[in-house]
DOBA-185247 format. One line per 4 residues: number of its first residue (from 1); their letters; for each residue x, y, z of C-alpha. Coordinates in steps of 0.02 Angstrom, whole numbers, plus 50000, padded with zeros to 5 digits. Layout:
% residues N
NUM> A> X:Y:Z ~ ...
% end
This chain:
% residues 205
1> XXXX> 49947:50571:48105 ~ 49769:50667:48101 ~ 49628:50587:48122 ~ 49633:50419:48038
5> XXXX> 49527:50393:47895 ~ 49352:50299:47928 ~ 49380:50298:48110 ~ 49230:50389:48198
9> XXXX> 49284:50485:48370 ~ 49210:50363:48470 ~ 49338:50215:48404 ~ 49491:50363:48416
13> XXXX> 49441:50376:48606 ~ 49470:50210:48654 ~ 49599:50188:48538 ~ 49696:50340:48645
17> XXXX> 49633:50249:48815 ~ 49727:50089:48774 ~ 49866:50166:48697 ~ 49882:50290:48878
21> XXXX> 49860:50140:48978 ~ 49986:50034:48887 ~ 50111:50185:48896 ~ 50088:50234:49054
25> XXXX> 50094:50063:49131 ~ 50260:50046:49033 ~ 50347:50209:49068 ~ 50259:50300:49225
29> XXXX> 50171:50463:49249 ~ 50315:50568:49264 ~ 50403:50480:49109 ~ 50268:50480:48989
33> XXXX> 50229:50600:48885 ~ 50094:50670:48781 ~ 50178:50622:48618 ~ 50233:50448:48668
37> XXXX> 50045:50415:48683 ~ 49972:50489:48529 ~ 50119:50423:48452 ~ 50075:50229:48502
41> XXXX> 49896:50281:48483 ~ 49936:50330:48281 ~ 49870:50506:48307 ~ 49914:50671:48323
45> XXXX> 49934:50780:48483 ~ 49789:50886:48415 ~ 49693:50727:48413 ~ 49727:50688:48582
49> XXXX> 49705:50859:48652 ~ 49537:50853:48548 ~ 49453:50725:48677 ~ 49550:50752:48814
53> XXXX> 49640:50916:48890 ~ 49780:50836:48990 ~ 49893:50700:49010 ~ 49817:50688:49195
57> XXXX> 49647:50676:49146 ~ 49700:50540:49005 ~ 49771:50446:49155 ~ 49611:50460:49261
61> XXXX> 49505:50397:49109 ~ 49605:50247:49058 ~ 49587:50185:49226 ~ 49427:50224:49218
65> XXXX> 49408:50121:49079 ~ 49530:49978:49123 ~ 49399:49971:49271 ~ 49249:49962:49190
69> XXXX> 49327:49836:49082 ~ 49365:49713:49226 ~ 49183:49723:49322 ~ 49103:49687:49133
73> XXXX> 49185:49543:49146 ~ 49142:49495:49321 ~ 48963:49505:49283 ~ 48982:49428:49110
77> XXXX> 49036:49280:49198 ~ 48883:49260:49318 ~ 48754:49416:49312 ~ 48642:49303:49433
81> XXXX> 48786:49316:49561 ~ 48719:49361:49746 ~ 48785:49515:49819 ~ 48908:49434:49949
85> XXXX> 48940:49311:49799 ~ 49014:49453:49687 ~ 49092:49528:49842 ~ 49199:49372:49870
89> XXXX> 49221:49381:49704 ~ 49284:49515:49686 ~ 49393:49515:49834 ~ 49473:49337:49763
93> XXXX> 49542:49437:49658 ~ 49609:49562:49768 ~ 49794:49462:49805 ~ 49842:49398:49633
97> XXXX> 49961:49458:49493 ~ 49889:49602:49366 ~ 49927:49632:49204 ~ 50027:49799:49184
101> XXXX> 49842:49893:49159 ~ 49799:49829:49339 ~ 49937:49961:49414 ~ 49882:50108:49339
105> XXXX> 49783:50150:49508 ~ 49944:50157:49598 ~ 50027:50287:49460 ~ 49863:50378:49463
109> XXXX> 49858:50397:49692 ~ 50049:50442:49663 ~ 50033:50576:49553 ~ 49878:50634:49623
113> XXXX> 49982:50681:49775 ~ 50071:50807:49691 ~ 50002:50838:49536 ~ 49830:50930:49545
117> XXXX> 49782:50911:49342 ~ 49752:50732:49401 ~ 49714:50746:49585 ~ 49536:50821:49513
121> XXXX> 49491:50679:49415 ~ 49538:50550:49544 ~ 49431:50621:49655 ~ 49291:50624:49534
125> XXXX> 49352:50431:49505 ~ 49354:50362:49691 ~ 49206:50435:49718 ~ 49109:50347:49576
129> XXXX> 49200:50165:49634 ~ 49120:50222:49814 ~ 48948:50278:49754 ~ 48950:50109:49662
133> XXXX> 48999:49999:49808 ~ 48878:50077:49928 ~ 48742:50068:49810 ~ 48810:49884:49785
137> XXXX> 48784:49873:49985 ~ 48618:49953:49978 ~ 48550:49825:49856 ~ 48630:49692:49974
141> XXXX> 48516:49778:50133 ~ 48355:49788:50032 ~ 48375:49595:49995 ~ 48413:49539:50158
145> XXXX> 48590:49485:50110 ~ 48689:49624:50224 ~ 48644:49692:50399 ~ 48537:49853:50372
149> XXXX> 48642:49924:50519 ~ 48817:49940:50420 ~ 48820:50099:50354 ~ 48846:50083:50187
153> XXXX> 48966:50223:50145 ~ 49104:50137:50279 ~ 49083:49981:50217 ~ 49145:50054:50054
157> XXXX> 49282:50144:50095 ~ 49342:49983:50174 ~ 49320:49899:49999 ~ 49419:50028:49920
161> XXXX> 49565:50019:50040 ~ 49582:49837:50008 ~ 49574:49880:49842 ~ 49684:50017:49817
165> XXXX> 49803:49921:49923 ~ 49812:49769:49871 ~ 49881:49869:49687 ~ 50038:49925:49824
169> XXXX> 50052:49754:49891 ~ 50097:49636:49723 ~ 50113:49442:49756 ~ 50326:49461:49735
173> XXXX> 50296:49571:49891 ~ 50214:49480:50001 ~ 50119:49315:49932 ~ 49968:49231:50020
177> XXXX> 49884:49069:50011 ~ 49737:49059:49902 ~ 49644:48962:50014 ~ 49673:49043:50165
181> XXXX> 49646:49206:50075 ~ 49446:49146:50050 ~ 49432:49085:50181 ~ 49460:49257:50257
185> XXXX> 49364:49332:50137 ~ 49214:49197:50188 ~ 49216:49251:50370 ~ 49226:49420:50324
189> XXXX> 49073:49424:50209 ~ 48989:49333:50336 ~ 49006:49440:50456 ~ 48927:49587:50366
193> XXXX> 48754:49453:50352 ~ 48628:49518:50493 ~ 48651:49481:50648 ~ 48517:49344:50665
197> XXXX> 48572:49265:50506 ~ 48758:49268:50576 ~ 48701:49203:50752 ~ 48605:49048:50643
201> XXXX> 48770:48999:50557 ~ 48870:49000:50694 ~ 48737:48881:50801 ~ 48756:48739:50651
205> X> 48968:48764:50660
% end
C-alpha cells in the first residue's frame, strides 16, 4: 500500500484527510492510530508520514479541511450574502445535529489539553478561524453593517466560543427551538449594527 498508481500527491492528501477524519470521528484521538488511518486511506504509513509528521497534526488538518469544506458551501449557496446575513447564517447552524466530521473540534480541544504534538497546530488553527472572523467584522465596519466601536478581535472570540461550544452541547443534550434560536440570533446581530442604526429600529418596533 505505496503510493497508488496514477494518483498525484495532491489527490493522496485529501484522500488521507477524509480517511483521518472518518477514523477519528469513529474511534477518538486516543484510539486511533496511525495505521488504522493509512489503512482506510489505502496507503502506507510511509505515505502518510510523507505529507504529514504526526497523527496530531493529521487531526488539526482534517479539521481544517472539514472546515473549509463547510464555509465553501455557505458561500456557494449565496456569495452576495450581507455580512450580518452570513453571520446569522452561520450561527443557524450553530444548535443542530453534525455529521460525525462536525465533532472533530471537540477531539481536537481535548487532546490539545494534554497532548502538545496537537496543541501546536490548534493554536495555529483557532487563530486562523479568529483572523478570519475579525477580518469578516472589519469588512462589516467598512460597509456600515457593524458598529466601528466593537473591537473586532472580541467580537471573534465570542464567535468562536459559540462555536466551539455549541460542538460540546449536541441537540440530545440540550435541544432548542429553531425559531426561538433566530430569533436570538436576530437581536443579537442587531445589536452589533451602530448605534444610530440600532436606535432607528427600535423607534419603528
Amino acid at each position: 500500500m505505496g503510493r497508488i498508481a496514477g494518483v498525484t500527491a495532491a489527490e493522496t492528501r485529501d484522500r488521507l484527510l477524509r480517511a483521518a477524519a472518518d477514523v477519528f470521528a469513529q474511534r477518538g484521538y486516543d484510539g486511533t492510530r496511525v495505521a488504522d488511518i493509512a489503512a482506510a486511506a489505502g496507503v502506507s504509513n510511509g505515505a502518510l508520514y510523507a505529507h504529514f509528521g504526526s497523527k496530531g497534526e493529521l487531526l488539526v488538518a482534517a479539521l481544517r479541511a472539514h472546515g473549509r469544506r463547510m464555509l465553501a458551501t455557505v458561500f456557494a449557496a449565496d456569495p452576495d450574502r450581507s455580512i450580518t446575513e452570513l453571520l446569522l447564517v452561520i450561527g443557524r447552524w450553530l444548535p443542530r445535529r453534525r455529521d460525525a466530521r462536525g465533532y472533530l473540534i471537540v477531539e481536537a480541544l481535548v487532546a490539545a489539553r494534554r497532548d502538545e504534538d496537537v496543541a501546536r497546530p490548534m493554536r495555529d488553527y483557532v487563530g486562523e478561524r479568529a483572523d478570519w472572523v475579525a477580518d469578516l467584522v472589519r469588512t462589516g465596519q467598512a460597509g456600515g453593517e457593524l458598529d466601528s466601536a466593537l473591537s473586532p478581535n472580541a467580537l471573534a472570540h465570542f464567535c468562536l466560543l459559540l462555536s466551539m461550544g455549541s460542538a460540546l452541547i449536541p441537540p440530545d443534550l440540550h435541544a432548542v427551538d429553531d425559531e426561538e434560536w433566530t430569533a436570538l440570533l436576530t437581536r443579537v446581530v442587531a445589536a452589533l449594527a451602530p448605534t444610530d442604526i440600532t436606535a432607528q429600529r427600535r423607534a419603528t418596533q
